[in-house]
Legacy VTK file of the C-alpha trace (Angstrom):
# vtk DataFile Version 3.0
C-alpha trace
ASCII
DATASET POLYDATA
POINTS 95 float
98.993 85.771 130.517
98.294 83.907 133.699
96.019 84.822 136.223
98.194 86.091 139.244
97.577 88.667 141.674
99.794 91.195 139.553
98.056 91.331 136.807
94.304 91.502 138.206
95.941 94.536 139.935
97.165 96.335 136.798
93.914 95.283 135.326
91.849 96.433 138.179
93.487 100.247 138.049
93.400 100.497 134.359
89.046 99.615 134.315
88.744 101.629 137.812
88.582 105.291 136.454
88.325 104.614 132.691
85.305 102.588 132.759
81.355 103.856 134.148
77.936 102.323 134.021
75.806 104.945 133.429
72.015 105.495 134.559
69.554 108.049 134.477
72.333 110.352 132.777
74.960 110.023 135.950
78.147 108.205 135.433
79.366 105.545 138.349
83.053 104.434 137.540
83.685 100.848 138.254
86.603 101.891 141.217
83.746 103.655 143.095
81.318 101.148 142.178
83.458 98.398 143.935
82.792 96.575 140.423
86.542 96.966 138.702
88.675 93.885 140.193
85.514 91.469 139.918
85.304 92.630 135.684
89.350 92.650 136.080
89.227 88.967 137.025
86.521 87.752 134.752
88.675 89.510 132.112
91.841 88.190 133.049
89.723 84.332 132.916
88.868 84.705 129.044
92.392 86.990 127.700
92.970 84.255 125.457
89.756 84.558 123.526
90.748 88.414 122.381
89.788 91.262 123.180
86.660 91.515 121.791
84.831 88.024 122.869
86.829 88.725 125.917
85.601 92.019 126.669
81.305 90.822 125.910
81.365 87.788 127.962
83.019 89.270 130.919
80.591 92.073 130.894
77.943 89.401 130.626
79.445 87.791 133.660
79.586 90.307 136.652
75.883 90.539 137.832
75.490 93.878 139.437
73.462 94.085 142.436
70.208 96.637 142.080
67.618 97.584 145.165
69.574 96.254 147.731
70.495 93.437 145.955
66.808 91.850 144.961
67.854 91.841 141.222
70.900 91.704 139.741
71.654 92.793 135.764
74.753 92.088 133.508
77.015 95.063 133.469
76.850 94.813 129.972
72.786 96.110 130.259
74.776 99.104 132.374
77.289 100.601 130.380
77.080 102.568 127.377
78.479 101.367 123.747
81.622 103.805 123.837
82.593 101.745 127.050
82.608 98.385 125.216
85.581 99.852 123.039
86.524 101.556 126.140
87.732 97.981 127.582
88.257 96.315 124.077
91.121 98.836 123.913
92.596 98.103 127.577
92.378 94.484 126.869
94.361 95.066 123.883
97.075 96.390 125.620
97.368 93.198 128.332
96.454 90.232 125.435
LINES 1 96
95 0 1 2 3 4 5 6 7 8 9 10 11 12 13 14 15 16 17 18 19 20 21 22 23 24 25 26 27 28 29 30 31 32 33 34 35 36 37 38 39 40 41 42 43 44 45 46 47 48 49 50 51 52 53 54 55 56 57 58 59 60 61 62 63 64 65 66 67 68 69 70 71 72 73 74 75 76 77 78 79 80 81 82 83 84 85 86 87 88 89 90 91 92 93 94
């Protein structure tokens, strides 16, 4: 699957309201975030390396900004486990 604006787009609104980092017990899904077409890209990037590879290094990749943007953390240090599967099983569904 190439990487045209289409399917970043279909990407983008499947992660925007199915997928949340969560902290301190509130829930902040990746559409309100701002954070859904920058994982829907870095997803898009790796599709060929399934689902599962796919889904941990693109999490690794988008640095969320914290405290006004003086440190950044993986996404993956921001979501819980049950969202891992979360996006293993939309990536399923565009690989």
């Amino acid at each position: 699957m190439g990487m045209d604006a289409a399917t970043i787009r279909q990407l983008t609104e499947a992660l925007s309201e199915r997928l949340y980092l969560q902290v301190a017990g509130w829930h902040l899904y990746l559409g309100d975030a701002g954070l859904a077409e920058t994982l829907a890209i870095e997803c898009v990037a790796r599709l060929e390396q399934g689902p599962g590879v796919c889904a941990r290094q693109a999490l690794e990749a988008v640095q969320v900004p914290i405290g006004g943007g003086s440190t950044r953390l993986p996404l993956a240090r921001l979501i819980p486990p049950g969202q891992l599967r979360d996006l293993e099983e939309v990536l399923q569904e565009f690989g």
